[in-house]
C-alpha positions in Angstrom: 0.0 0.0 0.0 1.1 3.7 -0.6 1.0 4.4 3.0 3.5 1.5 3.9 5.6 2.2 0.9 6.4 6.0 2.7 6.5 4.8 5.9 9.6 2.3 5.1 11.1 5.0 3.2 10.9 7.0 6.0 12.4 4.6 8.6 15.0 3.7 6.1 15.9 7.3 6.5 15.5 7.3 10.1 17.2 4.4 10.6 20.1 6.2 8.7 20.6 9.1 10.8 20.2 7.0 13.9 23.1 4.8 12.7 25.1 7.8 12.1 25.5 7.3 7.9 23.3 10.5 7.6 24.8 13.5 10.1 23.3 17.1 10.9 24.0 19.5 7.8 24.1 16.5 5.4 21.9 17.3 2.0 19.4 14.1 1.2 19.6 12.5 -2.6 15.9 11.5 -3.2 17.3 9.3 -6.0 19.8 8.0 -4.2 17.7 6.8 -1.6 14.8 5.3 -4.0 17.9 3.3 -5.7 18.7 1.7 -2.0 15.1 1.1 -1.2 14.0 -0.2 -4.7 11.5 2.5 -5.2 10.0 5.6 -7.0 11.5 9.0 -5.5 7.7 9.8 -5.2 7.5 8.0 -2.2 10.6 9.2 -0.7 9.7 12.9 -1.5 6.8 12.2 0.4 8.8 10.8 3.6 11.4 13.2 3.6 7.9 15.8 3.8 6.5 14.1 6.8 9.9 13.7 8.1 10.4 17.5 7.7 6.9 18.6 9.2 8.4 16.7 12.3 11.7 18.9 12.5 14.4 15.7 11.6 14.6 17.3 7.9 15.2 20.9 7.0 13.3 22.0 4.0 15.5 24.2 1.5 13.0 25.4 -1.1 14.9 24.8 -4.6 17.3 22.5 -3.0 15.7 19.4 -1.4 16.2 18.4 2.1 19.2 18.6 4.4 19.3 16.8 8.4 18.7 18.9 10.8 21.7 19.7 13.5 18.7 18.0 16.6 18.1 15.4 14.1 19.8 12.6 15.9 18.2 12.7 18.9 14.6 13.7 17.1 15.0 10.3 15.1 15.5 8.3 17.8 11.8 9.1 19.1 9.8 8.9 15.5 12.0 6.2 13.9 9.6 4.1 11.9 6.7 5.9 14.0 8.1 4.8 16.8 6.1 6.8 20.2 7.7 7.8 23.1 8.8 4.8 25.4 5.6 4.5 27.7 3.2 4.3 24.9 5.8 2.0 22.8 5.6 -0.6 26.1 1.5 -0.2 25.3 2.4 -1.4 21.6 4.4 -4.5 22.5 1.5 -4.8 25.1 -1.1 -5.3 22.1 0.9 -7.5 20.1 1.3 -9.8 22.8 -2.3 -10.1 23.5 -2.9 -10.6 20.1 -0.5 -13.6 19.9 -2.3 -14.2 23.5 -5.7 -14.6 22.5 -6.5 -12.1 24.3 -7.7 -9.6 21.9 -10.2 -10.5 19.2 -10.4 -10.4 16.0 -12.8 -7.1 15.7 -12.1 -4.2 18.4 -13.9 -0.6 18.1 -11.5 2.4 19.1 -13.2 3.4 21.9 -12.0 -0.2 23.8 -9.0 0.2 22.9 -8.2 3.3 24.3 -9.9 2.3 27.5 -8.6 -1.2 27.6 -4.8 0.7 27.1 -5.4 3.7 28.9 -4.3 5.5 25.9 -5.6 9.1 24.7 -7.4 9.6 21.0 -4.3 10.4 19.5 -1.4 8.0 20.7 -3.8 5.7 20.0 -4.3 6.5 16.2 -0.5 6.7 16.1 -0.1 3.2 17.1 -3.0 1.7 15.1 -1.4 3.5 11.4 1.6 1.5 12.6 0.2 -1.2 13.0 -1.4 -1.4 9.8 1.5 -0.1 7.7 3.0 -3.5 9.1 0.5 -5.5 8.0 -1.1 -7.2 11.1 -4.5 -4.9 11.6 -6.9 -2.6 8.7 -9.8 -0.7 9.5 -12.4 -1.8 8.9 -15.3 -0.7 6.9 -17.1 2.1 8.4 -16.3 1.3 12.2 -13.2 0.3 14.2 -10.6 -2.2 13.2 -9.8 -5.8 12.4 -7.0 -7.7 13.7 -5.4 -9.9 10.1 -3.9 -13.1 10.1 -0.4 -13.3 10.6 2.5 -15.6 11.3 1.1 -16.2 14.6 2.7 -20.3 15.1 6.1 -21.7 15.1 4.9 -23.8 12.1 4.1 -20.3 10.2 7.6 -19.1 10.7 9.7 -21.9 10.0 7.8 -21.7 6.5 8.7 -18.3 6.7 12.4 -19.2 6.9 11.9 -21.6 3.7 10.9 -18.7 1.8 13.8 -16.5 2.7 16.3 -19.8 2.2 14.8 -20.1 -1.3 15.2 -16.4 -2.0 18.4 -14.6 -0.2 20.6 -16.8 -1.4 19.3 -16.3 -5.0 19.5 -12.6 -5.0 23.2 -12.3 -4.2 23.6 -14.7 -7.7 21.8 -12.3 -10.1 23.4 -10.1 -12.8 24.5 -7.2 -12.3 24.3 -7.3 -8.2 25.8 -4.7 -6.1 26.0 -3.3 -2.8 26.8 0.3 -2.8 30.3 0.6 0.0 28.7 2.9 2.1 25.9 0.8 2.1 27.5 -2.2 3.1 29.8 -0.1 5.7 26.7 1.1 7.0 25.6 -2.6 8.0 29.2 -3.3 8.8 29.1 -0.3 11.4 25.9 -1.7 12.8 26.7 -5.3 13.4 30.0 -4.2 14.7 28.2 -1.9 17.2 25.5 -5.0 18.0 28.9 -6.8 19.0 29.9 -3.9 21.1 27.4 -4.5 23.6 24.0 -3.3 21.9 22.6 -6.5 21.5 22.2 -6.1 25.5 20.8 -2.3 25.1 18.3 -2.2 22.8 15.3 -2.9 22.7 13.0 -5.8 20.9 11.8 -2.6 18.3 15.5 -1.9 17.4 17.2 -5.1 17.1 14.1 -6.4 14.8 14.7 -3.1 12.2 18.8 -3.8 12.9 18.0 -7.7 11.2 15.3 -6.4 8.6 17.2 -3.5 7.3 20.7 -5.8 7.0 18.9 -8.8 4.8 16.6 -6.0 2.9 19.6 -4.3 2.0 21.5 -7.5 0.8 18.4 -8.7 -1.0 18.1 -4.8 -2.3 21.5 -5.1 -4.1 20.6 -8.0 -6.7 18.1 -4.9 -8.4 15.5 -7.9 -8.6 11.8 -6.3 -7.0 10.4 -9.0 -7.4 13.0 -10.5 -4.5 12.7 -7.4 -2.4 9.0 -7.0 -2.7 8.3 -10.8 -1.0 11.3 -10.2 1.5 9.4 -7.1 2.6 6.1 -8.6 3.4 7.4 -11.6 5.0 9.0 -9.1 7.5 6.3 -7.1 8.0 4.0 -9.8 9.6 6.5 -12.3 10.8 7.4 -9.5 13.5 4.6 -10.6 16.0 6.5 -13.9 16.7 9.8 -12.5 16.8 9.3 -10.3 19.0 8.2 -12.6 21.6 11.7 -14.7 20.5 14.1 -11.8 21.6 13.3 -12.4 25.3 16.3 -14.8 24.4 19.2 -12.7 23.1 22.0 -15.4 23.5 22.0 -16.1 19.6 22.2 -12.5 18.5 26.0 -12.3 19.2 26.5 -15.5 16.5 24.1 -13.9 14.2 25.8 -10.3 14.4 29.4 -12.5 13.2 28.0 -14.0 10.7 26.8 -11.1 9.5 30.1 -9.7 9.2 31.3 -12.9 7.5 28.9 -12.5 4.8 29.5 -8.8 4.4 33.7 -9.8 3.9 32.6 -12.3 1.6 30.5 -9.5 -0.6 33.0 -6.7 -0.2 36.0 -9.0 -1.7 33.5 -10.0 -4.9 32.9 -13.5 -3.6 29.1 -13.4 -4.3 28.5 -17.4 -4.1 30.4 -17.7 -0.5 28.4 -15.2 0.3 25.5 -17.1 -0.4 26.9 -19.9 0.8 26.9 -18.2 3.8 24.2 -16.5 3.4 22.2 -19.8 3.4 23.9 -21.3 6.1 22.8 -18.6 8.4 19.6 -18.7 7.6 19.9 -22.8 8.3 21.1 -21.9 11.6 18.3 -19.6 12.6 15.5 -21.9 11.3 17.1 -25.0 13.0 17.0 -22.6 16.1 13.1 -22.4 16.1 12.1 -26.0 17.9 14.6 -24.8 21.0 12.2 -21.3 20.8 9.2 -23.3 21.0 8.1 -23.1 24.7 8.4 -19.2 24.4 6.4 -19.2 21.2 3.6 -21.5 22.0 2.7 -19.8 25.0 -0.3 -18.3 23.2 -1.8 -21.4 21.7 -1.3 -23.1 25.2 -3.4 -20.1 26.7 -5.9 -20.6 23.9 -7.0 -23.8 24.5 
């Protein structure tokens, strides 16, 4: 949908500055940017807008958009919508009574907000963000419906065969490249994860920290089609995997071999690279029976 198409364009932005590849007084490339997210620039005109009207982008009529000098911290509350931190712990509080049960599948606004405790507008702030990722829509003429996502372990293993049948693929197409600041950009990040933020972040950031990395490997092979399905699977797998980083123990193997396939990429080895691509994937899906107990504890509660 349009709305989701901005909104990833503006995280992707966002997500930038936060990670430091985008720094106060630096002047946006709209074309640039639509090359790294596969896009039209009419989309990421449009975020760089929003992303102005909220004071992260400075507006220079005639010359595009530059980052503002308070940008920094300014991204780190709206990145990807993000609300402040109370009302965030009220958004992982509704996915997990939706994987609970505990929601149904048709709620009116006005339960909501008194269920949550939330005012008229942080609600509406978390329902868009919701449905730009794909797990609730509104429905016709009153309130909203909850849609059926990758809510069982079963779901996201099949997930994982998807992404095993695709990744790997993508690095082996013609004409595949990953722009260096690009891949120093992800290179910076999992470095950083290794550092000690796997620890410090939290389930919101180290989710966008794995989409962004595979999206923009995926991104390089200039194949849509590729990035298109990689895109929705991440949008409603998050549910589960959310639930899944209570355990972070696996995060510091996952950050190296993120590196690895990085050095494999950056010295033009494109199929160990998806050799290792591949294998990392393997590792994480063979991973999901030991997550079990913490992912069925909403069907168990169901019955």
């Amino acid at each position: 949908m349009k709305g989701s198409v901005v909104s990833e364009a503006a995280g992707a932005i966002l997500g930038q500055i936060v990670e430091g590849a985008l720094k106060p007084g630096d002047r946006l490339r709209a074309q640039k940017l639509a090359d790294q997210l596969g896009i039209s620039r009419f989309p990421v005109g449009q975020a760089m807008r929003m992303l102005a009207e909220q004071g992260v982008l400075l507006s220079d009529p005639g010359r595009g958009f530059t980052v503002a000098n308070d940008a920094p911290r300014l991204a780190r509350d709206v990145e990807n919508g993000r609300p402040p931190d109370d009302v965030l712990a009220v958004y992982f509080q509704i996915a997990e009574d939706r994987l609970s049960g505990d929601l149904p599948d048709h709620v009116s606004e006005l339960s909501m907000r008194d269920r949550y405790q939330l005012s008229r507008g942080q609600l509406t702030q978390l329902l868009n963000r919701i449905a730009a990722e794909g797990w609730a829509e509104r429905r016709s003429g009153y309130g909203w419906t909850f849609s059926t996502v990758l809510t069982t372990p079963a779901a996201l293993e099949q997930s994982y065969r998807m992404r095993i049948a695709i990744e790997p693929a993508s690095l082996m197409e013609p004409g595949y490249f990953l722009p260096p600041d690009i891949l120093r950009q992800c290179r910076d990040t999992e470095e950083r994860m290794l550092d000690g933020e796997i620890l410090t972040s939290n389930a919101d950031r180290l989710y966008e920290r794995s989409v962004r990395f595979h999206e923009a490997i995926v991104g390089a092979s200039q194949n849509s089609f590729f990035l298109d399905a990689l895109k929705r699977v991440n949008r409603i797998r998050r549910l589960l995997i959310y639930r899944s980083l209570a355990d972070r123990s696996r995060y510091w193997q996952q950050a190296a071999e993120h590196l690895q396939i990085l050095k494999a990429i950056e010295a033009g080895d494109l199929p160990l690279a998806a050799e290792r691509l591949k294998a990392h994937l393997d590792g994480v899906m063979k991973n999901i029976p030991n997550m079990r107990p913490l992912l069925e504890g909403a069907q168990r509660r169901r019955s």
